[in-house]
N, C-alpha and C positions, 0 to 999 in steps of 0.2 A: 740523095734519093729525092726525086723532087714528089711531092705531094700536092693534091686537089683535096681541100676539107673544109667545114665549117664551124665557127664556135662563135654560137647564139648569136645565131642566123648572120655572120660576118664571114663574106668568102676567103681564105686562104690560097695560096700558090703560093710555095716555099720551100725550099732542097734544105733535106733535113741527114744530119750527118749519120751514120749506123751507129746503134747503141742508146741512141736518146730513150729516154722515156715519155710515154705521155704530158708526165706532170711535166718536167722539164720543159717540154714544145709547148705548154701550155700557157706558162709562166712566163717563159720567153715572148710571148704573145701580148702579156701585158695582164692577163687576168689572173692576179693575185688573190682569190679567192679559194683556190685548191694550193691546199699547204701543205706543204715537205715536212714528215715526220720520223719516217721508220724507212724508208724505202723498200720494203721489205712488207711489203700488203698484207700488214697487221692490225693496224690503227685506224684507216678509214678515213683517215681527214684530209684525203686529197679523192674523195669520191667526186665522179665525174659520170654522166650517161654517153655512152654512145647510140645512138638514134635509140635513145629512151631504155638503155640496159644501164643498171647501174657498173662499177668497175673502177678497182683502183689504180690509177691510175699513173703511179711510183712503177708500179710492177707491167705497166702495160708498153709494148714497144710501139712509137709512135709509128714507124714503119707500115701499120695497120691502121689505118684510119683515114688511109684512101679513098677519097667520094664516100665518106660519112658524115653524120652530125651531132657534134659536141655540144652538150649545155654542160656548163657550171653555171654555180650559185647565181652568178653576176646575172644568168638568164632566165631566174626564176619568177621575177619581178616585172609586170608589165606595166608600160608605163607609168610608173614612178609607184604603183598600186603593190605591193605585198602579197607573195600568194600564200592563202590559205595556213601553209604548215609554215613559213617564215612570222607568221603572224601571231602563229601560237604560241612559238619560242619566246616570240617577247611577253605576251601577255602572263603567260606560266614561268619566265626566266629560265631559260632552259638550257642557261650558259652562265657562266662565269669567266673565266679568261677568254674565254670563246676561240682560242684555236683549234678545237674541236667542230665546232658549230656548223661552218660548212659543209665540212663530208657528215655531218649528221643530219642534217636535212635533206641532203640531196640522197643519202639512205631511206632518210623515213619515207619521202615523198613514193616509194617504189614498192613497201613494204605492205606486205599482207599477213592479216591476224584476226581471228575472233576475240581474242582473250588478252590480258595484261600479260600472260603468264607464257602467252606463244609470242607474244611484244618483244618480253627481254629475249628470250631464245634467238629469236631474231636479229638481233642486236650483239651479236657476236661478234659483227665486224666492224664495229665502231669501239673505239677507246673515248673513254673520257678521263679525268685524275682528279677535277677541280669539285663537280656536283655531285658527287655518289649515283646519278642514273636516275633517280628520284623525278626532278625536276623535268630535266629531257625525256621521260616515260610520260608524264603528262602533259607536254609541249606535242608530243608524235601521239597522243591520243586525243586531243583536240584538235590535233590538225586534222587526221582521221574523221572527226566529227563523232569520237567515242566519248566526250568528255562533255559532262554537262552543265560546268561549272560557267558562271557568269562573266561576260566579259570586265571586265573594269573601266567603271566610269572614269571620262576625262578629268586629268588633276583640275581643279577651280580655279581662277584667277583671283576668288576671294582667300586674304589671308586665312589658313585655319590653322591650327597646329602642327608644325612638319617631324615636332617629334613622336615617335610611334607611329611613322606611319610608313606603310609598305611600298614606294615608289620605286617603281623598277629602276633599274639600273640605267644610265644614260646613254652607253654606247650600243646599247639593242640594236638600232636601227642599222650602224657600220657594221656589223658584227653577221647578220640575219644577212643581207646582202655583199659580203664578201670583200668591205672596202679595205683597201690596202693599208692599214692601218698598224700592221707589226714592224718590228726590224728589219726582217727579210724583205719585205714588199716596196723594197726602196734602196736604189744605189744614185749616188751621182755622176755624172757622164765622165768615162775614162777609169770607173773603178776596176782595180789589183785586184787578186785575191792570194790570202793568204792560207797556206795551209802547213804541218809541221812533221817531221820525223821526231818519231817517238823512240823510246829505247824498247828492244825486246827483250833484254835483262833486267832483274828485278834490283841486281847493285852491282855497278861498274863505276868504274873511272875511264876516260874520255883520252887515249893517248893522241888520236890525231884524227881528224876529219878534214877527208877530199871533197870539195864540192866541182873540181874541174867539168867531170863531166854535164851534173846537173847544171853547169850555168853556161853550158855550152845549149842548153836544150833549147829550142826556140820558143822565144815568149815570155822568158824567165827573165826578169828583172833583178832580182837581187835576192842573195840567200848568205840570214845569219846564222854564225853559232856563236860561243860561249868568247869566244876572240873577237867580236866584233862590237861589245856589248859593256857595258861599266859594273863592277860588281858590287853591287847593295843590297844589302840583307833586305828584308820586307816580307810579309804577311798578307797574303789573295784575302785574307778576313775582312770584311767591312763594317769594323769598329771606329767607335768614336776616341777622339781621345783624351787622353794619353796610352797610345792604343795596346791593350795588355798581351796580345798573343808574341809566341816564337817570333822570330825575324829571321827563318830560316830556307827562305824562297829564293832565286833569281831568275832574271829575267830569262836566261841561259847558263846550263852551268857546267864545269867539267867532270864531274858527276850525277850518275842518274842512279835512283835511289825507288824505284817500282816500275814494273813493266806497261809502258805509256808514257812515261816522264820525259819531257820535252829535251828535244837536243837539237834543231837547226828548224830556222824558217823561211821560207819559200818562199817567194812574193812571184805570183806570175799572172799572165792575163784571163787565167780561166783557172777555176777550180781542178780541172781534169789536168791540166798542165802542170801546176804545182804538185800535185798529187804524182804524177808521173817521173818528176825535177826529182821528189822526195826518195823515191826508191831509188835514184842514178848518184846518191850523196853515199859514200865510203867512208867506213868508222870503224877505228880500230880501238876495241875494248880490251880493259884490263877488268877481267870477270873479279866480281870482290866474294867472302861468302853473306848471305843474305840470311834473315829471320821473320817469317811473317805469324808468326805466336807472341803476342803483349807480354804471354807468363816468361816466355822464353829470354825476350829482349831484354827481359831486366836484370837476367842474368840471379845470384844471390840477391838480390835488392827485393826480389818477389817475397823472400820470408818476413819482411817485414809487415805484410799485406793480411797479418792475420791465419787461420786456420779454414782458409776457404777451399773448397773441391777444384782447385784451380787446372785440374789437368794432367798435372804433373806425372810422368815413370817415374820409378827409382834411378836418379844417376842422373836425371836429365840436365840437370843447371850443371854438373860436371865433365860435360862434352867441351870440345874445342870454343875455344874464345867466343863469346857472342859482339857479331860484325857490331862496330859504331859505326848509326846509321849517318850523324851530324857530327862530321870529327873535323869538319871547318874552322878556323878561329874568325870569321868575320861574324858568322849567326849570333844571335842572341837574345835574351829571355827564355833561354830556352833552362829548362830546374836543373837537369844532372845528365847531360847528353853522354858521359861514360858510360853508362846504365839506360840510355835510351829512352827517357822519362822527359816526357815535354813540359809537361807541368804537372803539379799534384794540389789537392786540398783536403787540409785536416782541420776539423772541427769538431767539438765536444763541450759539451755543458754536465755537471754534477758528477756523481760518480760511476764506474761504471759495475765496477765491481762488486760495490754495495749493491747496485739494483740487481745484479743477477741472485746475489745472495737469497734478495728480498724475495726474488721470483719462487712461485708454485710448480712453475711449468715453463720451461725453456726449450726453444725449438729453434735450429737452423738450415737454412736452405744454401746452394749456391746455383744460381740462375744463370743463362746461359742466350745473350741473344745478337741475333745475326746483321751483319750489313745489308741495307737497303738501299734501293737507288728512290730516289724522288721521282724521277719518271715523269715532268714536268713537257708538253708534249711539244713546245718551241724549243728547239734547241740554243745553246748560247751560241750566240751573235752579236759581233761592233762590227760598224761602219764609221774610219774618220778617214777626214780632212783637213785642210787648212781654206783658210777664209781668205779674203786677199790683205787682212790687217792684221794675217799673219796669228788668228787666234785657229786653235786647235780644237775642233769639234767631234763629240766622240757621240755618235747614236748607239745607244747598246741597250740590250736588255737586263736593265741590271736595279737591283732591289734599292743599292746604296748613291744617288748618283752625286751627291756629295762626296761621299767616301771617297768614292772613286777619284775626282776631282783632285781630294788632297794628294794621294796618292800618285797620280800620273805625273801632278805636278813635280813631288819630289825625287823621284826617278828619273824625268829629263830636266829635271832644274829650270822649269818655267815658271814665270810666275802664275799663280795659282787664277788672276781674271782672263790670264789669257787661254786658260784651257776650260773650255765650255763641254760639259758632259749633261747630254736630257734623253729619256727613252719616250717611247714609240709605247702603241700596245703592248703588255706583257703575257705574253700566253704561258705563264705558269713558273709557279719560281719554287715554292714552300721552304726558302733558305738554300735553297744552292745557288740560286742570282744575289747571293748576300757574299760572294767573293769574284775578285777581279782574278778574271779567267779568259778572258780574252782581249779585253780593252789594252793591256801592257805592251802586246808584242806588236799590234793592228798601231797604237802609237809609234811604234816604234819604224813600222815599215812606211808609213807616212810620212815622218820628220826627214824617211833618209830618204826616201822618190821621189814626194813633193806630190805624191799623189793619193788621190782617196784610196781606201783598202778595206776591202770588208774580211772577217773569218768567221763562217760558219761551222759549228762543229755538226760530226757526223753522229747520227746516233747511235753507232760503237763507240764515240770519244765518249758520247757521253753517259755511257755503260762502265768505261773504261779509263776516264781521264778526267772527271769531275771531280766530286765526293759522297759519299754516301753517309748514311745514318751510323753512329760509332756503333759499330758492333760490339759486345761487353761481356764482362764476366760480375755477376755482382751476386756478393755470398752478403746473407741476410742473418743475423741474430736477434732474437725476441723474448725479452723475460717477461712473464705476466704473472695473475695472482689469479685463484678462482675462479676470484667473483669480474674479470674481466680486467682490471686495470693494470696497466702497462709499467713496471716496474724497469725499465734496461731495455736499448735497440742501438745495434750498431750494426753499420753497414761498410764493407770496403766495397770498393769498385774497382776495376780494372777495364780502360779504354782502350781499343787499336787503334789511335788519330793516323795513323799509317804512314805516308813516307812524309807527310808535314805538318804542323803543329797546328795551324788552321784557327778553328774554334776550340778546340782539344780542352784546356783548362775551364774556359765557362762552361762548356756541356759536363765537365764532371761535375763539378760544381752546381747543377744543379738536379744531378743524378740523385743526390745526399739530400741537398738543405729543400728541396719540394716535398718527399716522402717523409723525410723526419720533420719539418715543418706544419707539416697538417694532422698531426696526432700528438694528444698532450702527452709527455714522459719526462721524469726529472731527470733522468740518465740518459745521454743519448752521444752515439760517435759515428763522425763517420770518415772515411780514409778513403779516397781517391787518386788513382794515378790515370793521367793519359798517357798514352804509350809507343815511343816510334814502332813502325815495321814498313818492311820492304814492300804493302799494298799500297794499293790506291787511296789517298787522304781521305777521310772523314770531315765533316763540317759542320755546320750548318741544318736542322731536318726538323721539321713543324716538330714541336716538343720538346727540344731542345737539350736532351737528355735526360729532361725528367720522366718521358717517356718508357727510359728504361727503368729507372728507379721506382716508379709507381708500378710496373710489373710485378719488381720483388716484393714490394711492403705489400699490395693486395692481395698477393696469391700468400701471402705468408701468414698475414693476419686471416684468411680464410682456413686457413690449415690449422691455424691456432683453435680458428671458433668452434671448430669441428670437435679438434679431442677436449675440449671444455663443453661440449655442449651448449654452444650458446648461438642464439640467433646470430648470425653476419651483422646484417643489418645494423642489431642493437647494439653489438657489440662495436660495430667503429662507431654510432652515435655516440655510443658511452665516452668517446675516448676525443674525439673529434675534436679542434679548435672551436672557438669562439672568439667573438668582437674584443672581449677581454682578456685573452691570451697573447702571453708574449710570445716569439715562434725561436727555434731555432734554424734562422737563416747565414749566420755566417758575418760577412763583414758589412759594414756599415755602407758601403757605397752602394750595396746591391739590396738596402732595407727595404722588407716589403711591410705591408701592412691589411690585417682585416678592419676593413673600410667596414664594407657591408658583406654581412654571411643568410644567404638563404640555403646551409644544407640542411637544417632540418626538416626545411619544406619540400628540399628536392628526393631526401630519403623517404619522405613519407609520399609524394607524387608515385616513385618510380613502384613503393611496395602496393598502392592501392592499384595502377594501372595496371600490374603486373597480377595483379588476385593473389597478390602472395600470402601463402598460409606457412609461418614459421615450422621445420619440420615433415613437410608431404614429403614425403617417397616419394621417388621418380618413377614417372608412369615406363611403363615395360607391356611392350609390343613385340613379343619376338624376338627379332635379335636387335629389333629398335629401340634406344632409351633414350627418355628425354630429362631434361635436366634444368636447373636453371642459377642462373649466379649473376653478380654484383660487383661494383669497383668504387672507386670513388677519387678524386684526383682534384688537385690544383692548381694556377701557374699565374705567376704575375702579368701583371700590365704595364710593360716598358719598363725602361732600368731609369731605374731612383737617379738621379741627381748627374743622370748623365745622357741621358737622350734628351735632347731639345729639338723644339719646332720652332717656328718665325711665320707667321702668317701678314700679309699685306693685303687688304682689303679697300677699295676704292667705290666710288658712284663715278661712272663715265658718265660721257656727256652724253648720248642717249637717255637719259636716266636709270638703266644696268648697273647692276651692281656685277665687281670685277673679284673673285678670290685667286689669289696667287699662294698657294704652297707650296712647299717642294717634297711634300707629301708624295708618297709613292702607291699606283694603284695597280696590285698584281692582279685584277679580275675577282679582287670581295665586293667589290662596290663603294670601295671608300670614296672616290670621290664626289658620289650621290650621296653619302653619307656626310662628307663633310658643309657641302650643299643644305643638306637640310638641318645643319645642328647652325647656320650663317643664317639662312629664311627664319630659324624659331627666332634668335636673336632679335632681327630687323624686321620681325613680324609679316613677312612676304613668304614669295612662294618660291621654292627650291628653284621654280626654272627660270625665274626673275636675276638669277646670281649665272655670272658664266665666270667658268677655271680654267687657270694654267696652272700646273702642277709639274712638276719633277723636273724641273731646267736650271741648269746652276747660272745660268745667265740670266732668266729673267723670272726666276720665284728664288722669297726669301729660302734660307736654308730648313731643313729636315733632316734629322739622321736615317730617313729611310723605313722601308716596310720589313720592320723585324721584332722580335722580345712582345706580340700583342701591343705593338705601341698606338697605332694609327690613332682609332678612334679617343685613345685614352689623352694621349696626350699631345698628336696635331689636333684633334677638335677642341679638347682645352685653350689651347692658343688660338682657333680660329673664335670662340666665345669670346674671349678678352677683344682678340682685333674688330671682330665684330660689334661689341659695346664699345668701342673706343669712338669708331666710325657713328653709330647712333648718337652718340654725345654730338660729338662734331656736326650732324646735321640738323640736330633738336638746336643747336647752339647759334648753327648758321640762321637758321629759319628766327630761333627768337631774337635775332639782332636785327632782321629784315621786319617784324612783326612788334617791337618792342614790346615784345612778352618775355613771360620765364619759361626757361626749358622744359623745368617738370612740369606746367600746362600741356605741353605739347606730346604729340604721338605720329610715331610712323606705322601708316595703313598702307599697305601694300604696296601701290605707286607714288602713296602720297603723303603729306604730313599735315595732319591736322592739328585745330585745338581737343583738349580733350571734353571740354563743356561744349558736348552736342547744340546745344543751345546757339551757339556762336557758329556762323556758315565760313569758317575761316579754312582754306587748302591751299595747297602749293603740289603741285607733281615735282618728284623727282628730276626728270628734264629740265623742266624750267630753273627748277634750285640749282642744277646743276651747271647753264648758263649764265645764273646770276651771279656765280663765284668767280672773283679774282683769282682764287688759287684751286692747283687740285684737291680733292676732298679725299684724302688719303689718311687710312690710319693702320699703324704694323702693331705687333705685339710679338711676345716670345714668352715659349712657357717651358720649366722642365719641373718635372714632380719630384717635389720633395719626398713622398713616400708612395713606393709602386701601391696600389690597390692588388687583391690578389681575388681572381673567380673559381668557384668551385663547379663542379661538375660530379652527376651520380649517374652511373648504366646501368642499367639490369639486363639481362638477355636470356630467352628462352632456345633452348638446341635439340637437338636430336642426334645421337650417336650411334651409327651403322654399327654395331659391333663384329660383322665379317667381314667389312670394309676398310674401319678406321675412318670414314667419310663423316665429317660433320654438318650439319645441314643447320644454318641459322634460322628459326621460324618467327622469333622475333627482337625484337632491339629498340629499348626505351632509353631516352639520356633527359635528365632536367637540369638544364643549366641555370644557374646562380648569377646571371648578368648583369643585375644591377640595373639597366633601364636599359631596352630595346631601341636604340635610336630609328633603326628600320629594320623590323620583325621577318621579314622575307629573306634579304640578306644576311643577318645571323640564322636562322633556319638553313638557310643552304650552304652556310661557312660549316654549322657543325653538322648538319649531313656528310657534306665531303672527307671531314673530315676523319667520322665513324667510318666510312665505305675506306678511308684508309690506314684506318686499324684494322678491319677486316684484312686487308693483307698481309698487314704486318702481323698480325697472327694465324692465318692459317697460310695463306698462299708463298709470299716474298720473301727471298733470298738471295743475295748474290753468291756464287757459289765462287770458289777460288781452288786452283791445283796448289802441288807443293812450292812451285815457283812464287806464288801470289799473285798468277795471271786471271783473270773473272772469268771463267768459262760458258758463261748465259748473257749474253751483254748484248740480246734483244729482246725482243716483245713477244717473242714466239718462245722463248725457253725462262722469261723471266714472267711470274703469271703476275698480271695484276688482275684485281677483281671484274669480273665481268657484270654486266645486268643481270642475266642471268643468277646470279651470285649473290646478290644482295636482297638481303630479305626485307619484310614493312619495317620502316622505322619511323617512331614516333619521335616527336622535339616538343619539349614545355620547357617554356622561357619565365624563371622563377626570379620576377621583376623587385626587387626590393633596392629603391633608390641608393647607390654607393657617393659617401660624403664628398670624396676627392675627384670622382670621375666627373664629367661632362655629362650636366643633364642626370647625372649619376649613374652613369654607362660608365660597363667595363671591358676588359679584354676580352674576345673570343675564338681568336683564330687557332693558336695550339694545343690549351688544355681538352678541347671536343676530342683529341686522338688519345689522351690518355690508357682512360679507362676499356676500351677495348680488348685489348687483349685478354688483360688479369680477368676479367669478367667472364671470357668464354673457357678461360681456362679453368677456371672455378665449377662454371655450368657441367664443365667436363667429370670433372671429379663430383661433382653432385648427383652425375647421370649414372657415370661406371666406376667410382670411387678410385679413381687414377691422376692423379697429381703430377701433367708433364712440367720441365723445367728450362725448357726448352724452347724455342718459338725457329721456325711457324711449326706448327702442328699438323706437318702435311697426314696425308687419312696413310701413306706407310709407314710416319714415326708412332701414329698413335698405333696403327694395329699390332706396329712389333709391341709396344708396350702393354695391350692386352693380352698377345700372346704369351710375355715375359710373369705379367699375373699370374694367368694361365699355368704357368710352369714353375711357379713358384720361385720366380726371380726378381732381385728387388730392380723397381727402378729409378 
């Protein structure tokens, strides 16, 4: 169909095939600025105008847009000038990974509103996942000219302090004008595409597959399955090593073990093509029977699991054999694959029997929560090649890109310098880019074509073929005394890790030792299993399991406070760790330790912000109550003794200072972060330093953006590299100067004497051409003991009670950080974060039928939170220097989602004295449960 059109003011003529979409003609065009998210005109972030309407643009057929005119982002910009609402985003940071950013502004810009409040309503048709809304509310109300908050002065070129201080984020500028700076926004000339047939069975075996006709398709270059491929066990986890998970993956296998689970790959010249190859491939299954219940799959082995509300009928474990899911002989690490148990962890200190004894008042709950999807809004994507020296390049979006490296290497048996793995922009990971999920088979069709290949997934795959948050069963036991103190607590768990082992073992594992960890008890157990079943894997999910576990210990210890009558608050004060306690965390590799503890401070922040009055009745409006509750939570900073960094820091000949990490930046702003912890060091200014980061080619190694590592311990190592580098220039200078080094000082470009007195300088530059050698200094750090941050929420509610609608009015969190290295960027880490507790307690769910197929695996039946949706939230950052951290900064990126839920669930029960156990707490679980009051049934 040929078409007359324009986009920002560039004429088009061009025959456009039926079916294209907008975004697609768009893209094809070259303006990578409107990004492919949902296709399915959910999410907004391929908003585009046609002559000045906004529309998205996935859902629009290009067909229509004959003799019209198209702006995206790329057109918003006059010459080289910012307009007005791109300007705001940066000023206000109105982005974080920023693959939202585009179709957000090109929203806002169109948007009509008197009020904050008719803002977010408006805002319905933009998704964001990274900033909670917060930020980009006041980005599009400055941009508006509603906002009267001061611009910010230009950073100084005088050195001043760069720690504590608020510098925006670096990529503002590519990000606000739509530069091609992701995965997606970039092929090499002659790129495959790869795409895959998935099984519709939840557990088969593989007796024969036809690919005749698919490779008869035109276009189609090559299509593997499980006969085409070498078989090695291995693990999509992106662990360091010795690397502890299952080894129960391949690249292709002759069994499929959950509906989605890969079974041949495509390699053809267009995405639509393979997609098409895919469904002409013939497979003849041997149906096996399938289990997707944890309790179920273990068969008898679940009695060992304790006295927990597991589910169970009368008779159930004695039904027909329970399927082994991994009845392989090549997999392995895997605990008891008879019984379907990927791994387990038992831990226990003192007695337990004694402490119940001991107890006044013993109380048990068994808590019940759901698989979530990360919802991360780039979907996963690699693009490789081969170089002509024959090295192997793999661009992906991916958290680990080391990992990855080791990994690919040893699956095609290369050596490890010849396969070069670095990412692009990341538009959003929170732990599901922490496993190799596409880079293995994109290897695989490159080594055998000889040509580049990109696989983008779609976002049903990625509803349906990723992982999600371990959905759990976790039954809680609590003996106490009185007068408050904790006498006996034992926890079992039960994981669905689903059809492979993944992360499955560390996420239990820190189900238990986080919650039983932060509250003193001389008795304390706890018993975890991870668990096969015929769903979709689990993995990986900001919180890392202790998510779940701090749900049980705070809704439980709330229940407690209640029939003892004691204040919440004081009553986990009472009970709380300190700097002097030793924790129950388990084994020795994973020791964490209290560095620095600000939760006194942050308890008593949240009660005075909140005007808490120990005891108020909840005010009652009707059929309106309101309520209010508390949580408390905490999570280490990187793994002890085994997450390492390597930092290499340089003065080029410019006089620039050069940082190479391989520090990984998913859109916190670590690499402005790790900028300004290099400027404190060298006494210069953050924008004096330029980084390469994440390239296994050409930055030292990092294990990647996971465990809160970043700031804790790549900025440790870039401190060390960075004093190593000032030695070496104070050294060079006092050998040119025949002085001593400690006279000497580095002032921003230059080095002086430090007795004023004396007119003695050198610039950088010049030092720099005076050296015979490069002026290069590395370092490497790994933490002998994690540092661990605490976190306190309060939250005020209101409960519809002929609704079941919860309405959040407010939400206070005081983080224990230890030292703000940049106050803006922890602010917006743990906003985003709360905004995604917020779903994970009221809204998010993956829903699964009896098969264990997801039946909501998009954005239109999976809710996440809207603007709309989120209520004011406050952030106090309760700075109390930590001994081990950087600067004495700690983690921040997972423990912020903790406390959420247990908080609102409390508030719940404080409003309408109803104790769900359950999550989310959509407004028909809670109203059947008032009705159930109601009627005198328990719940």
């Amino acid at each position: 169909m040929p078409l007359k059109f324009q986009i920002n003011n560039q004429n088009y003529n061009i025959n456009c095939p039926p079916g294209t979409s907008l975004l697609t003609l768009i893209r094809q065009q070259g303006w990578m600025g409107t990004h492919k998210v949902c296709e399915t005109g959910d999410c907004g972030s391929c908003t585009v105008w046609i002559n000045q309407t906004p529309i998205h643009s996935c859902i629009f057929p290009a067909h229509r847009i004959n003799n019209t005119q198209i702006t995206t982002i790329e057109g918003l910009a006059k010459d080289g000038k910012l307009c007005p609402m791109q300007q705001a985003f940066i000023d206000e940071q109105g982005f974080q990974c920023g693959f939202c950013t585009p179709g957000m502004i090109m929203s806002a810009e169109k948007l009509n509103f008197s009020t904050e409040q008719e803002l977010r309503a408006t805002m319905d048709g933009n998704l964001c996942r990274c900033t909670g809304y917060q930020a980009i509310v006041e980005s599009i109300k400055k941009g508006k000219n509603l906002n009267n908050s001061p611009v910010p002065s230009p950073q100084s070129p005088v050195p001043s302090p760069q720690i504590g201080q608020s510098i925006p984020k670096q990529d503002g500028y590519e990000i606000v004008t739509g530069k091609p700076i992701y995965t997606p926004d970039w092929v090499p000339e002659g790129t495959l595409h790869l795409k895959v047939l998935r099984s519709p069975h939840p557990h088969a075996r593989i007796r024969k597959i036809d690919t005749t006709k698919a490779k008869e398709l035109p276009g189609v270059h090559a299509i593997f399955t499980h006969e085409d491929v070498s078989r090695i066990p291995y693990t999509t986890a992106g662990h360091a090593e010795p690397v502890p998970d299952p080894h129960d993956h391949y690249l292709l296998d002759n069994k499929v073990r959950f509906i989605g689970d890969r079974i041949a790959a495509v390699i053809a010249e267009t995405p639509k093509i393979a997609e098409t190859a895919c469904q002409l491939i013939e497979v003849d299954y041997e149906i096996l029977p399938h289990v997707i219940d944890p309790v179920l799959a273990m068969g008898e082995k679940v009695k060992e699991m304790g006295t927990g509300d597991w589910g169970l009928g009368t008779g159930e474990l004695s039904k027909s054999p329970i399927p082994i899911i991994h009845d392989e002989p090549e997999s392995y690490q895997i605990h008891d694959a008879q019984h379907n148990i990927s791994g387990e962890v038992l831990i226990e200190k003192g007695d337990l029997a004694k402490g119940f004894a001991e107890a006044d008042l013993i109380l048990e709950n068994t808590y019940d929560l759901p698989a979530v999807q990360h919802t991360h809004l780039e979907p996963h994507i690699s693009t490789t090649w081969l170089e002509e020296d024959g090295t192997l390049v793999v661009r992906s979006s991916t958290q680990v890109p080391f990992h990855c490296q080791r990994l690919l290497a040893q699956l095609f048996n290369l050596p490890k310098e010849k396969v070069r793995v670095y990412k692009a922009n990341i538009g959003g990971g929170f732990g599901n880019k922490q496993e190799i999920l596409t880079e293995d088979l994109c290897v695989l069709a490159t080594l055998k074509t000889g040509r580049p290949v990109q696989w983008a997934f779609t976002r049903n795959e990625e509803f349906t073929a990723t992982n999600s948050r371990h959905a759990m069963k976790v039954h809680l036991k609590i003996g106490v005394k009185k007068d408050g103190s904790l006498t006996a607590v034992e926890m079992n768990a039960i994981a669905n890790t689903g059809a492979y082992g993944n992360h499955g073992t560390q996420v239990i594992f820190l189900t238990g030792t986080m919650p039983l960890g932060l509250y003193r008890c001389p008795n304390q157990k706890f018993h975890g299993r991870s668990v096969y079943t015929n769903t979709m894997p689990a993995g990986a999910f900001r919180g890392y399991g202790a998510t779940q576990g701090f749900f049980a210990m705070e809704c439980l210890l709330d229940e407690i406070a209640e029939k003892l009558k004691l204040d919440p608050l004081e009553f986990r004060r009472q009970n709380l760790i300190n700097t002097e306690d030793s924790l129950l965390l388990g084994v020795e590799r994973h020791f964490k330790i209290v560095g620095s503890c600000g939760l006194d401070e942050a308890l008593t922040k949240i009660s005075e912000v909140l005007e808490y009055q120990p005891g108020t009745p909840p005010k009652i409006n009707g059929h309106l109550r309101q309520g209010v509750g508390f949580a408390v939570a905490m999570q280490g900073s990187g793994l002890a003794k085994i997450h390492t960094a390597k930092v290499k820091m340089a003065l080029k000949e410019n006089g620039r200072y050069e940082l190479r990490t391989g520090a990984v930046d998913v859109g916190t702003g670590a690499e402005t972060t790790l900028r300004q912890i290099a400027a404190e060091v060298l006494n210069t200014t953050f924008d004096h330093i330029d980084i390469i980061a994440s390239d296994t080619k050409e930055t030292p190694f990092d294990a990647g953006s996971y465990a809160s590592a970043t700031t804790y311990i790549s900025g440790q190592a870039v401190i060390l590299a960075a004093q190593k580098l000032r030695e070496l220039l104070l050294n060079k200078v006092s050998g040119i100067w025949q002085a001593v080094p400690e006279e000497l000082e580095l002032n921003g470009i230059l080095v002086k004497s430090k007795n004023h007195s004396i007119n003695q300088e050198i610039d950088l530059e010049n030092l720099a051409k005076l050296s015979d050698r490069p002026l290069v200094a590395e370092s490497e750090y790994a933490a002998e003991r994690s540092t661990l941050t605490f976190a306190v929420l309060g939250v005020e509610i209101e409960v519809d009670t002929e609704t079941g609608k919860i309405k959040i009015l407010r939400c206070v969190q005081a983080i224990d950080i230890g030292k703000a290295i940049n106050p803006r960027i922890c602010e917006g880490q743990v906003i985003g974060g709360i905004v995604m507790g917020l779903g994970y307690a009221l809204t998010e769910e993956l829903h699964f039928n009896e098969l264990g197929k997801i039946i909501n695996p998009n954005l239109r039946t999976y809710r996440l939170p809207l603007a709309k949706d989120v209520p004011p939230i406050e952030v106090f950052l309760i700075e109390k220097s930590d001994p081990y951290g950087p600067f004495g900064a700690k983690g921040v990126g997972e423990v912020v989602i903790n406390c959420v839920a247990p908080a609102i669930v409390n508030a719940v029960a404080n409003a309408i004295g109803i104790r769900l156990k359950q999550l989310p707490i959509t407004p028909e679980r809670l109203w059947q449960a008032i009705q159930a009051l109601h009627n005198g049934m328990s719940i």
